[in-house]
C-alpha positions, 0 to 999 in steps of 0.5 A: 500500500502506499499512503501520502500526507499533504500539508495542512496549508493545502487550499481546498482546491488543492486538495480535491485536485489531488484527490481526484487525480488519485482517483482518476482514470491516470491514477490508475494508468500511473499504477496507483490505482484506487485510493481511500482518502480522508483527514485522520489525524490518527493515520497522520500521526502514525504515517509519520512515524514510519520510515526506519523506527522501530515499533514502540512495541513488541509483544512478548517482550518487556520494553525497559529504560536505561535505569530498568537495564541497570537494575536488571543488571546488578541482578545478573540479567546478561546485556547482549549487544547485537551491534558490529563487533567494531561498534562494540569494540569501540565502546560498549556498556559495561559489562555487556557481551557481543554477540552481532545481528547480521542483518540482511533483512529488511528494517521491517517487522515483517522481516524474514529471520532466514535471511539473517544470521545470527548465533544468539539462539545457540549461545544464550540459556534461554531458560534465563532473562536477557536483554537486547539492545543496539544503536537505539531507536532506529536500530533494528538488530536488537527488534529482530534479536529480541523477536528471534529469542522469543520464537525460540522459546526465551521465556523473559525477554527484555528489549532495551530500544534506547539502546547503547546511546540513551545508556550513554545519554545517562553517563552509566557505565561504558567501557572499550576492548577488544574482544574475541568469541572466545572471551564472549563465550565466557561472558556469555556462561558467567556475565562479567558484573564489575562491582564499579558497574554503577559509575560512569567509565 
């Protein structure tokens, strides 16, 4: 489908005549076809906030702000950061373990899991809580992780949106090193939970 938003400036005049080009007999010669048209706030507000957001939701998932993530974390709940491992590398909550989103699919939530890859399945308990996150809002790998999770059969999945910029807004604690798969594995068996894990890096 497709929509389209005019100004709210828009002379009547203007509007009909965009309206009735949609609905003419070159609308649907130009492949637009028929078209509903009606002034909808609701549909207003919801059309601009597509393009590359992530939804506000995720069924099955618990949606949680820095300050819930740090909690969770001095309770012993694994961060998963999703991000390239350079992004990691770079700088990263403390912490959090690597473990990148491949992502080939598209920013969509009707994605296909297929087409990306992904090893978070094959190393996490999914018997145990963990939270995913990436490069916030407009980041999709830790939707896409989290949803993958939950297909999987997690049982206590928590998606962080802000992700590692709202971490970094609130001065919490952030690290940067290197990393291998092994030291990730090792993360991922026993989180590393630095008793400074409170005070920003």
């Amino acid at each position: 489908g497709m929509s389209v938003v005019v100004k709210k400036s828009l002379s009547d005049t203007t509007r009909a005549r965009i309206e009735n080009w949609f609905l003419s007999a070159a609308g649907t010669i130009a492949g637009v076809g028929r078209v509903a048209y009606r002034s909808d706030p609701a549909n207003y507000k919801y059309v601009s906030a597509l393009g590359n957001w992530t939804p506000s939701q995720l069924p099955g998932a618990m949606i949680v702000t820095a300050a819930e993530v740090l909690a969770l974390q001095q309770k012993g709940v694994p961060i998963v950061d999703v991000r390239i491992a350079k992004e990691y590398q770079e700088k990263h909550i403390r912490g959090a373990i690597s473990i990148p989103y491949a992502e080939k699919s598209l920013k969509d939530v009707a994605f296909d899991p297929a087409m990306d890859e992904w090893a978070g399945p094959q190393l996490l308990d999914k018997n145990k809580a963990v939270i995913f996150h990436c490069n916030g809002a407009e980041c999709w790998k830790s939707y896409k992780a989290a949803r993958v999770a939950l297909t999987k059969g997690f049982k206590s999945v928590y998606w962080f949106r802000g992700g590692f910029p709202e971490w970094d807004e609130h001065g919490l604690a952030v690290e940067s090193l290197p990393t291998t798969m092994a030291e990730t594995a090792s993360r991922v068996a026993q989180p590393v939970l630095p008793a400074a894990a409170t005070k920003a890096h």
